[in-house]
C-alpha positions as CSV (number, residue, x, y, z in Angstrom):
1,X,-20.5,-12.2,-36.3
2,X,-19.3,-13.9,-33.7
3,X,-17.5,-12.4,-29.9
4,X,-13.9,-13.4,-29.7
5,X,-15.0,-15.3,-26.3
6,X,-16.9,-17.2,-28.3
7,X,-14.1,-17.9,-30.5
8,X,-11.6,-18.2,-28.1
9,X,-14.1,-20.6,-25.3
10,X,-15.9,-22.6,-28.0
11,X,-19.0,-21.3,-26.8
12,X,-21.5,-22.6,-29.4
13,X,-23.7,-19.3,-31.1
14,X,-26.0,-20.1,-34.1
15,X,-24.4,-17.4,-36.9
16,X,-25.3,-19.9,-39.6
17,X,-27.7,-17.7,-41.0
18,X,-25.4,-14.4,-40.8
19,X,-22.1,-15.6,-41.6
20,X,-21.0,-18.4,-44.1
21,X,-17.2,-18.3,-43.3
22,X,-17.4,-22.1,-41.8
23,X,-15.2,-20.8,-38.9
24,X,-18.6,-21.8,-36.4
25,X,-17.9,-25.0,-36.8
26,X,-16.3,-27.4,-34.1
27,X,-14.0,-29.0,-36.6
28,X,-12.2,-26.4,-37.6
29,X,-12.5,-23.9,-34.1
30,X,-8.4,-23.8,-33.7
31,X,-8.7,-21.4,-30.2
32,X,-9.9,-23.9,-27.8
33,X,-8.2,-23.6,-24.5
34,X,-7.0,-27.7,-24.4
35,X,-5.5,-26.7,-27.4
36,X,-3.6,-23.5,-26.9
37,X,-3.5,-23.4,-22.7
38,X,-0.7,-25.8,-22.2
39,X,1.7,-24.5,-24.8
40,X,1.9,-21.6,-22.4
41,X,2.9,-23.1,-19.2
42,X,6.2,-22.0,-18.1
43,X,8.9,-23.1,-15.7
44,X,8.5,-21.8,-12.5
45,X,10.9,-18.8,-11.8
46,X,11.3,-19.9,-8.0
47,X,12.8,-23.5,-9.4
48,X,15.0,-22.3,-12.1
49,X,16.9,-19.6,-9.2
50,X,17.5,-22.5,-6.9
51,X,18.5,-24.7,-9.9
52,X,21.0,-22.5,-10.6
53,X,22.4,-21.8,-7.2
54,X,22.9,-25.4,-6.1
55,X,24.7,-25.6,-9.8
56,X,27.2,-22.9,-8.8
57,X,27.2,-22.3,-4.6
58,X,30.3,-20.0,-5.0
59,X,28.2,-17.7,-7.4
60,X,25.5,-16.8,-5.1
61,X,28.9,-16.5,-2.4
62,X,30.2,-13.9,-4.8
63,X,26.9,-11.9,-5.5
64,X,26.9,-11.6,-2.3
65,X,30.1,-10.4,-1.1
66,X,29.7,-7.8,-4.3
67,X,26.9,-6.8,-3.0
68,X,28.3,-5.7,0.7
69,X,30.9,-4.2,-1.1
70,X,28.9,-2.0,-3.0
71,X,26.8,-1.5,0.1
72,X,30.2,0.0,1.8
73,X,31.2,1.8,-1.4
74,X,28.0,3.6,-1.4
75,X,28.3,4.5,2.4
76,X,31.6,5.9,1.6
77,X,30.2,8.2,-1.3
78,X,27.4,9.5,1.3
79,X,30.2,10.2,4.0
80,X,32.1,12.5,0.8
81,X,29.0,13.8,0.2
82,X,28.6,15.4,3.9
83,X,32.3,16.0,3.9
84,X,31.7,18.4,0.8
85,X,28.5,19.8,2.5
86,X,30.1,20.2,5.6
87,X,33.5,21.8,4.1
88,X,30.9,24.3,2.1
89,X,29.3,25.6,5.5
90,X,33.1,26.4,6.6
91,X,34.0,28.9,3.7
92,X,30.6,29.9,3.4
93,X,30.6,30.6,7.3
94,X,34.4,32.6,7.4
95,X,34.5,35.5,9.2
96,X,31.2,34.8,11.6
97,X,30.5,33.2,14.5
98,X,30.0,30.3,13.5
99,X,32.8,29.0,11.9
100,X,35.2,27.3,14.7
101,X,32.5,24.9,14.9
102,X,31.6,24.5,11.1
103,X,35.1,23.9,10.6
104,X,35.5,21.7,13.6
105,X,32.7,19.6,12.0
106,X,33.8,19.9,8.4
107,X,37.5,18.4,9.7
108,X,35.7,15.3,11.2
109,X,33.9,14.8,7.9
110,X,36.2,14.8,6.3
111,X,38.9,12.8,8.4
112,X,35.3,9.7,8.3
113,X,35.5,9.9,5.1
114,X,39.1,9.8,4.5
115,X,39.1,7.0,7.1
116,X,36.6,4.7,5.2
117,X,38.8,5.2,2.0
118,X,41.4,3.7,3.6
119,X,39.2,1.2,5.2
120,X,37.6,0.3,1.8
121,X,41.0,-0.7,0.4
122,X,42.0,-2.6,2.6
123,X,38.6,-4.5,2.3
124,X,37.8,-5.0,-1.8
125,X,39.4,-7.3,-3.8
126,X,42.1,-6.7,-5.9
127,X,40.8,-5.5,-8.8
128,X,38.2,-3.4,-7.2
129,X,40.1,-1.6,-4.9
130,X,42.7,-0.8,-8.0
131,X,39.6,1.2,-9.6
132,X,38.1,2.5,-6.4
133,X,41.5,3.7,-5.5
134,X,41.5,5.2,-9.3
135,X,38.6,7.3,-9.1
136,X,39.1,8.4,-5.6
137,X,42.3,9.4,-4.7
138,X,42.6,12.4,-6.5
139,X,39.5,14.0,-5.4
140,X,39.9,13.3,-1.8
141,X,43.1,14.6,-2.3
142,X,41.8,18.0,-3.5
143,X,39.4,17.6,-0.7
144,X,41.9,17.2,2.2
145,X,43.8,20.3,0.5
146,X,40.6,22.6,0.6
147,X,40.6,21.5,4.2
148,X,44.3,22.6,5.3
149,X,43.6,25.9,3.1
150,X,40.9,27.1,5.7
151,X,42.1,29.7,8.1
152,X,42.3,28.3,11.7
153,X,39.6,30.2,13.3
154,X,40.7,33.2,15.9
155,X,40.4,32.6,19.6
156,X,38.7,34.8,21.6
């Protein structure tokens, strides 16, 4: 029987006298690598990227600026994030010694993050600041009115 390197590589075995397929043969051996290795070569990836940016320049322009803007939309989501943290440590806090300064610091979260909202749509294009503005304006609503609930801490 013969390997399937054999097969594969032409490499010449004598299995005339244990197989009588006729495959052994160098007429009819189909696997050789001249004639299967170049029906594989492909494009190169690097040449068909730059093909396509020189076709469209204002593409790659766009990718890019979508790109930065999701960069600063993502920013914005980590400074709600710490504003909710922060805003948690307040109530949580209520009542004990710490919580003039948790709500000191939960106020400037929050007042960061309300600041890069408006920042952010001011920034994004049209249609993306219509959605952004969408999702967000609600729940940084109900944000800001958690904030103005909290007791103003007493001074001692």
């Amino acid at each position: 029987m013969p390997t399937l390197s054999s097969l594969l590589f032409n490499q010449k075995q004598d299995h005339s006298s244990s197989c009588h397929c006729h495959c052994h043969h160098e007429d009819s051996i189909l696997f050789t690598p001249t004639r299967w290795f170049p029906r594989i070569r492909r494009r190169s990836s690097s040449s068909s990227s730059v093909s396509s940016i020189e076709d469209h320049p204002n593409k790659h322009h766009i990718s890019t600026e979508y790109i930065l803007q999701q960069k600063h939309i993502e920013e914005f989501e980590n400074l709600y994030g710490l504003a909710v943290d922060e805003m948690a440590y307040a109530i949580e806090s209520q009542g004990s010694i710490y919580y003039s300064g948790d709500l000191l610091t939960a106020t400037e979260a929050v007042d960061a993050c309300l600041d890069r909202f408006r920042h952010l749509m001011q920034t994004l294009d049209i249609d993306r600041s219509h959605t952004f503005q969408k999702e967000w304006t609600d729940i940084l609503f109900e944000l800001r009115s958690r904030l103005d609930s909290l007791p103003f801490p007493l001074s001692e």
